[in-house]
N, C-alpha and C positions, 0 to 999 in steps of 0.2 A: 572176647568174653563169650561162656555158655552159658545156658540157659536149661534146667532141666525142665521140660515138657508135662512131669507130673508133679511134682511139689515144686515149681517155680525156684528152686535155688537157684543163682548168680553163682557161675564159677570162670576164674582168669587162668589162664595156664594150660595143663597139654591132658588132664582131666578127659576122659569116654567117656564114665560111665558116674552118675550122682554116688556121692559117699553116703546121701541120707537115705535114697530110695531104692537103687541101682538103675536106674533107667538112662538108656543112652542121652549122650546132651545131645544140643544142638544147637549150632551157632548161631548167633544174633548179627542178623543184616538187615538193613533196614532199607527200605522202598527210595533208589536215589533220586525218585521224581518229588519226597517229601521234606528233600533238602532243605534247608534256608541257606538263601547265597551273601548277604551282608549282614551284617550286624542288627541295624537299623531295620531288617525285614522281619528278623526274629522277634526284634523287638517292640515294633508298632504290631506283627502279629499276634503275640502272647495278650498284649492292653486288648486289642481288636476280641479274641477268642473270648475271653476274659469276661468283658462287657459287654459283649453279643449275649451269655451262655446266660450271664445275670438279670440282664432286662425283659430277653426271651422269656425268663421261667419266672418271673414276676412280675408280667403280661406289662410290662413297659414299655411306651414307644419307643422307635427310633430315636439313637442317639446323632448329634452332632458332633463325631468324632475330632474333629480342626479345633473346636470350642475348647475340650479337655484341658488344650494346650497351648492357648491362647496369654493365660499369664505369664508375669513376668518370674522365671525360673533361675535365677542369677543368686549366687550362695554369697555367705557371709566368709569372708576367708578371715580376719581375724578373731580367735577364738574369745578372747574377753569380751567383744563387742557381740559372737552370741549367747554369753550367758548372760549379759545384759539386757539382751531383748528378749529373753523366753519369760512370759506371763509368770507374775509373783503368784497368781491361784493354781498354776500348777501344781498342785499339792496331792491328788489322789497318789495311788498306788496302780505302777504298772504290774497289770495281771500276770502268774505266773508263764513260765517257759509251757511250751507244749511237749508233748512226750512223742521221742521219736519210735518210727516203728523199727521192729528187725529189720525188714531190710535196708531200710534208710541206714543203721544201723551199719550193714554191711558195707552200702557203699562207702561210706565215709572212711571204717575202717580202711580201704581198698584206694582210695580215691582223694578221701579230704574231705571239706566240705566244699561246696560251689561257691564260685564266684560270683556266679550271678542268679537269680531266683523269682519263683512269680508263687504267691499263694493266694488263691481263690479259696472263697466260702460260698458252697453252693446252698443259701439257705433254704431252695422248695425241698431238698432232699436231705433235711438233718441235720443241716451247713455242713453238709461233705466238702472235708479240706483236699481241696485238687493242689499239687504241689509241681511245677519244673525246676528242674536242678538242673543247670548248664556247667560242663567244663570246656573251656575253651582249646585249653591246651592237648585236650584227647579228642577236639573233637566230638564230644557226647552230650546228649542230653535224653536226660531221667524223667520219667513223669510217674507220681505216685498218687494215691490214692486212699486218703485215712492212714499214711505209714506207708502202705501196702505198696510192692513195686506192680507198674502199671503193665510200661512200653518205656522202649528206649529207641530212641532215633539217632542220626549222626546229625554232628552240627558241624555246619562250616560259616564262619564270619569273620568276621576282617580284627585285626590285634588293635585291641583299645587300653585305653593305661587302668590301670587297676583301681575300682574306688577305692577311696579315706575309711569309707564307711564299715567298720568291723562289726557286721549285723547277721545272725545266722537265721535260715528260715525257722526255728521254733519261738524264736522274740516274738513272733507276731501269732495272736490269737483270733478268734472270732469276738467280737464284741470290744473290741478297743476303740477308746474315742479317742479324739484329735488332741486333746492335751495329754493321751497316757502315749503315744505315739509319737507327739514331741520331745515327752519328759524320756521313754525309752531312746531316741534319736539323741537326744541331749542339747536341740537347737529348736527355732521354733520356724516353722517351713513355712513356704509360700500358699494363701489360700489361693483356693478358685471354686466355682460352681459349674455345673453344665446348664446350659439354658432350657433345654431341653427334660432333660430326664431328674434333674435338682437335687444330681450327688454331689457331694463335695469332695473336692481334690485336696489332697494336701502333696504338695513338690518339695525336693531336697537336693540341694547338692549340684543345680543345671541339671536334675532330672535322672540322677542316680537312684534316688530312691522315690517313689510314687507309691501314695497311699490313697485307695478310693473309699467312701464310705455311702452307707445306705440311706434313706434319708430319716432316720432312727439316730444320726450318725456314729453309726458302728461299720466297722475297720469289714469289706470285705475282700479284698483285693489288695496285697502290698507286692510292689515289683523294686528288686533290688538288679541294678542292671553296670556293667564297667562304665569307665567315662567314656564319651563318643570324641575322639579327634575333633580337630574343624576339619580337616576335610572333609568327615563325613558327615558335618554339621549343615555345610557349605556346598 
C-alpha cells in the first residue's frame, strides 16, 4: 500500500503519482523493531496503552493490571439461558452508531471491516476516539484518530479461531453504560472492578470482547479481540 505524503490518500496497486494531488506516493513500511510477535502481546498491549494513556491524563494512580483480570471470564454457551439472564431493566436505548470517517471509509471498502479492534475515549482532550483496526490475515494494523487515518503498522500474531461476536467498531460510543452495552452485546457479561483505580470491567465471551468504563460508568475503552487457542492460554 501507498501513501501520499501531501493529502494523506491510501493507495493499493502499481499507482506513482496521487490521482487527487499529483504528488509522488510513497510506500508504507513500517519500523520491524515495532512488531508485535503473538497475539497475546498485541493484546495485553493495546489494554496496557489503553489504560496507561487514560489514568495518566486523569491524574489516576497506578493500576493493578493482574486485578483487571482476575474474574471469572467463562461465557454462557447456550443461547436461551443468556437471554434469561440479561436484567428485565434493561430497558434504555442503545445510543446511535458512530459515523465513520473517510478514510476508515476506504479501508473497509479495500479491506473489510476488522476482526479484531480496541476504541479508546481519550476524555482530557474532547474524548478523542483513538481507534485500532487489526487484520490478521494481511498482516496489518490501522490506527485512526476521530475517523482520521493515523499510522499503519505490520502485524504479525499467531491464527486464532474467529469470534461469534458480529460487533463492528461504530457500535460502540462514548458514554455507554453497562446495561446499553449488554443490551447492544445481547448477553449479560461478567463484572469486575479494579481495586486500585475503581473502573469497572465488563468481560464477554472468555475475554473476546472487554468493556472498561470510568467511574461516571461510562463506556471508555471497548476491545474486541479473536478467540485465543489454549495453547496460547496455556
Amino acid at each position: 500500500m501507498k501513501k501520499c505524503p501531501n493529502c494523506l490518500t491510501l493507495y493499493e496497486g502499481p499507482d506513482r503519482f496521487c490521482k487527487k494531488c499529483g504528488q509522488k506516493l510513497k510506500n508504507i513500511r513500517s519500523n520491524p523493531f515495532r512488531n508485535f510477535i503473538i497475539t497475546i502481546v498485541v493484546i495485553v498491549s493495546i489494554i496496557i496503552v489503553g489504560l496507561a494513556a487514560y489514568l495518566i491524563l486523569t491524574n489516576y494512580t497506578e493500576i493493578n493490571l493482574p486485578s483487571l483480570f482476575s474474574g471469572d471470564n467463562s461465557s454462557i454457551s447456550d443461547q436461551q439461558t443468556q437471554e434469561e439472564e440479561i436484567s428485565e431493566d434493561l430497558t434504555s436505548e442503545v445510543p446511535g452508531k458512530e459515523e465513520l470517517g473517510e478514510d476508515q471509509k476506504r479501508i473497509i471498502s479495500l479491506f473489510g471491516y476488522p476482526e479484531q479492534f480496541t476504541v479508546i475515549f481519550d476524555e482530557s482532550n474532547n474524548n478523542k476516539r483513538i481507534e485500532t483496526w487489526i487484520y490478521p490475515e494481511m498482516n496489518g494494523l490501522f490506527i485512526f484518530e476521530n475517523g482520521t487515518y493515523n499510522d499503519v503498522e505490520e502485524y504479525y500474531g499467531e491464527t486464532t479461531q474467529k469470534s461469534a461476536y458480529k460487533l463492528l467498531p461504530e457500535d460502540f460510543t462514548y458514554g455507554m453504560t453497562p446495561p446499553e452495552v449488554e443490551m447492544l452485546i445481547g448477553e449479560k457479561g461478567t463484572g469486575s472492578t479494579d481495586e486500585d483505580t475503581g473502573l469497572d470491567i465488563l468481560t464477554f465471551g472468555e475475554g473476546q470482547v472487554i468493556c472498561i468504563f470510568n467511574p461516571d460508568s461510562k463506556l471508555i475503552i471497548a476491545l474486541k479481540q479473536n478467540k485465543l487457542s489454549d495453547e496460547i492460554l496455556n
